[in-house]
N, C-alpha and C positions, 0 to 999 in steps of 0.2 A: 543350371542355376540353383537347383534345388539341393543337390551334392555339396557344391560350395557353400552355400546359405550354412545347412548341415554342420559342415566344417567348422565354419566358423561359430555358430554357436556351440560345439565342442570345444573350440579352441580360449571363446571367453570361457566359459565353466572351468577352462582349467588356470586360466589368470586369474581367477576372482579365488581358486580354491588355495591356490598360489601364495595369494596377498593376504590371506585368513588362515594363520597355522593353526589357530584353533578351531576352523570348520575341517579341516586335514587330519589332525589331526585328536578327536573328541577323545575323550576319558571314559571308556565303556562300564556301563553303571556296573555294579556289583553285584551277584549270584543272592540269592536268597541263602545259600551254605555258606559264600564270604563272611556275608552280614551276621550269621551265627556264629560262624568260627570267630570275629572279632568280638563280639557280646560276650563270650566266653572266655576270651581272655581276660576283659574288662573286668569280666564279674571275678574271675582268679585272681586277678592284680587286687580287686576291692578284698575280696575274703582272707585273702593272706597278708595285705601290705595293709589298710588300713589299720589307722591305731587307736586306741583305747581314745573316745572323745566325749566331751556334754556339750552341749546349747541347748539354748533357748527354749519351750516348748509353749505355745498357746492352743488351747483346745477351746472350744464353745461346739459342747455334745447337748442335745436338746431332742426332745420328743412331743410329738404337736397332735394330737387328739381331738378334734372338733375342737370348739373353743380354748381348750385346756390345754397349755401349751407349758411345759417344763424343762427349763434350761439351765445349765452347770459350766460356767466360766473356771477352765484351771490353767493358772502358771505353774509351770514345772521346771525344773535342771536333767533333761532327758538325760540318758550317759549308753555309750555303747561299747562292752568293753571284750573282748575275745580269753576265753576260759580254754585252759590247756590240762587235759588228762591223758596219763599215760595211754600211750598202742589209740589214741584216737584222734580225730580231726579237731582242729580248731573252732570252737564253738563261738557264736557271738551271742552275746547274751545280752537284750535291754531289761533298764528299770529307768527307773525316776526317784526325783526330789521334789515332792509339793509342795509350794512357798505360798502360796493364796489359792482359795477358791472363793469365785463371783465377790473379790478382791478383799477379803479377809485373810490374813496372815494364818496359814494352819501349816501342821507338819505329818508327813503319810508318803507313800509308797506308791500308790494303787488312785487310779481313778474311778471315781464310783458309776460311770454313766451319769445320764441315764444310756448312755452307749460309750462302747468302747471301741477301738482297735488297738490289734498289734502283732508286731512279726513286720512293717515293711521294711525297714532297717537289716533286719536278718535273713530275709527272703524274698524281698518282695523283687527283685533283678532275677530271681531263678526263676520266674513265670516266662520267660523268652531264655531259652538258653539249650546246648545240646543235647545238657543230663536230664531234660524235661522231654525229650523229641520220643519215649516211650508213652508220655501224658496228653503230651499235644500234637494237634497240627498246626502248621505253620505256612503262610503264604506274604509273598513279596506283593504288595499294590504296584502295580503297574508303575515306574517311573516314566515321567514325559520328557522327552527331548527338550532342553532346552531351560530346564530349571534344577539347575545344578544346586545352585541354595536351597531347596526344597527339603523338608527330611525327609527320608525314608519310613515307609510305614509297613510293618509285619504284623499282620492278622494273623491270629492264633484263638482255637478252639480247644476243647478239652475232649481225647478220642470216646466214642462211646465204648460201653463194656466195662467192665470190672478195673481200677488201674492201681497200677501199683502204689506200696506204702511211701513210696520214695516222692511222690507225686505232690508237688505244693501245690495244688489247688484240689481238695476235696470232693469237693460238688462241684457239677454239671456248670461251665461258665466257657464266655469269650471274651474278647477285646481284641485293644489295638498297642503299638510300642510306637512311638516317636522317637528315630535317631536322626541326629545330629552329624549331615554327612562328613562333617571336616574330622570330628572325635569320634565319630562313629559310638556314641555315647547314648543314654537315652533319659530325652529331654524329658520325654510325658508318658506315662501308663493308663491307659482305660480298660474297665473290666466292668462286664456283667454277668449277675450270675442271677437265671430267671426263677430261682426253687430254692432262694435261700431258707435256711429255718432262721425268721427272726426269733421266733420265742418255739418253748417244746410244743404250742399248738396253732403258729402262725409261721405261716410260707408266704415268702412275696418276692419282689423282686432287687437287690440289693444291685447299687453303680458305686464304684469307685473309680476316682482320679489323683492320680500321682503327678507330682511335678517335680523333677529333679535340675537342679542348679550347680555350677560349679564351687568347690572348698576346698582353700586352701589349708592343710594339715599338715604339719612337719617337714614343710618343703615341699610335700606334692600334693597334687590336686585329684581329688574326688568329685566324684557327684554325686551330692547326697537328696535327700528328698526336703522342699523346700514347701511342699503345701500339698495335705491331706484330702480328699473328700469325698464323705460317704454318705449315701443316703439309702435307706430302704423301705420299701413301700409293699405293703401284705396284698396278695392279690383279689383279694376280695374287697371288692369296687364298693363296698358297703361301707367300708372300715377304713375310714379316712388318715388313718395316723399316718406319722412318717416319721422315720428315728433319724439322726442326721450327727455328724462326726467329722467336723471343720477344725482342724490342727493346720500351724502354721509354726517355719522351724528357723531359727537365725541362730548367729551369734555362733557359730563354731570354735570350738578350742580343744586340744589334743592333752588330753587326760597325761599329766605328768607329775609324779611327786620328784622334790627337791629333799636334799639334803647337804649339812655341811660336817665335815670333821674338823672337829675344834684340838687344837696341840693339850699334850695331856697340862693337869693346873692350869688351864686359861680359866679366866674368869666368865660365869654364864653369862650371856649375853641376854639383855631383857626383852 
C-alpha cells in the first residue's frame, strides 16, 4: 500500500509539472559575471552611441546649521556633449546654462553651492562595471524563487589598500546597483562614503542616490539620470550641519545644429 501510495504521488508531481511549462521549465537567474558583463555592454553602447544632449536641470543645494539654514534654487540648460582628440578615447564633458537662481533671471556656467556635484553623467555607470573589478568588490544579493519582477541588486565595496588612478571612486565607499531584470539596466544607484572630506577640516558621512529613467534620443533609448541626491553629515555628533544636493533632470533633447544651403543670389531669407 505504501509503494503504490508512493507511486502515485510521483505520478501527480509529474502531471502538475506537466500542466505548468513554466514550473518545468524556470529561467535560471543570472551569474553575478552575466549581470556584469551585460552592465558593461550597456555602459559601452552609453559612452560610444550616446549623443551630444541638454535638458532640463533643477537643483535646490542648501546647508542647514542649527537654525541657519542657507539655500540656492538653480534652473539650468544642463548639456552633455563627447570631445574627440586625436590617438585618444572619447571624452564626455558636462557644463551648463544658468537661466535663474531662487527664480531670478541670471546668466553663468557654474553653480555656486552652497554644495555642488558632478561627474554622474560622465561616470557615475563606471562605479558597477568590469573596468572597476581592480577598485571594487562586487556581490550578487541572493535572488528568491519566485519573483522574477524583482530587480537585481549588486553590492559593491571599494578594495582596501592603495587603488588605482583609473578608479572612480576615490575614498573609502559602498552601496548598492538596482537593475532592471527585463533591460538588465540600472534603475537606481546608492552610495556611502563614511570619511568624506566635506570641507579641508570636516569629515563626515556623505549618501547619495541615483535614479535613472528611460530617454528617448535619436531613435534610441538610454537611461539617463532622472533624480539626484546627496546629503552629508560631519561626524561629529556636535555639529549639526548638513549640506544636501537635490537635482532633478527632464525634458531631454539631442543636441543638433541645422543648417540650410541657399542657391547662389537667392534672396536672404529674414
Amino acid at each position: 500500500m505504501q509503494v503504490r501510495l508512493a507511486g502515485a504521488v510521483i505520478l501527480l508531481l509529474g502531471v502538475l509539472v506537466a500542466s505548468h511549462p513554466a514550473l518545468a521549465q524556470q529561467t535560471p537567474s543570472p551569474t553575478l559575471d552575466e549581470i556584469l558583463l551585460r552592465l558593461e555592454s550597456n555602459l559601452h553602447r552609453y559612452d560610444t552611441q550616446v549623443p551630444n544632449f541638454f535638458c532640463s536641470e533643477h537643483v535646490v543645494s542648501s546647508v542647514v546649521s542649527g537654525k541657519n539654514h542657507q539655500s540656492t534654487i538653480t534652473d539650468s540648460i544642463f548639456r552633455l556633449k563627447r570631445t574627440l582628440k586625436p590617438g585618444q578615447a572619447a571624452t564626455l564633458i558636462e557644463s551648463r546654462e544658468i537661466k535663474a537662481v531662487n527664480g531670478t533671471p541670471v546668466e553663468g556656467r557654474d553653480i555656486h553651492g552652497p554644495t555642488i556635484l558632478a561627474g554622474v553623467f560622465s561616470g557615475g555607470l563606471d562605479t558597477v562595471s568590469l573596468s572597476q573589478k581592480a577598485c571594487m568588490s562586487y556581490t550578487l544579493q541572493p535572488i528568491e524563487p519566485g519573483h522574477s519582477g524583482e530587480p537585481y541588486v549588486v553590492r559593491f565595496a571599494t578594495l582596501p589598500g592603495q587603488r588605482p588612478s583609473s578608479c572612480v571612486l576615490k575614498e573609502e565607499g559602498s552601496g548598492r546597483a538596482f537593475i532592471d531584470p527585463a533591460t538588465m539596466q540600472v534603475t537606481r544607484m546608492e552610495l556611502i562614503v563614511p570619511h568624506h572630506i566635506i570641507l579641508p577640516a570636516t569629515v563626515g558621512v556623505w549618501r547619495i542616490s541615483i535614479g535613472y529613467a528611460p530617454v528617448l534620443l535619436g531613435g534610441q533609448t538610454f537611461w539617463m539620470p532622472s533624480t539626484i541626491t546627496s546629503r552629508a553629515t560631519p561626524g561629529d555628533l556636535e555639529d549639526p550641519t548638513v549640506w544636501s544636493f537635490n537635482a532633478h533632470y527632464s525634458n531631454y533633447h539631442k543636441l543638433e545644429v541645422s543648417f540650410r544651403i541657399l542657391p547662389f543670389n537667392s534672396p536672404t531669407p529674414p
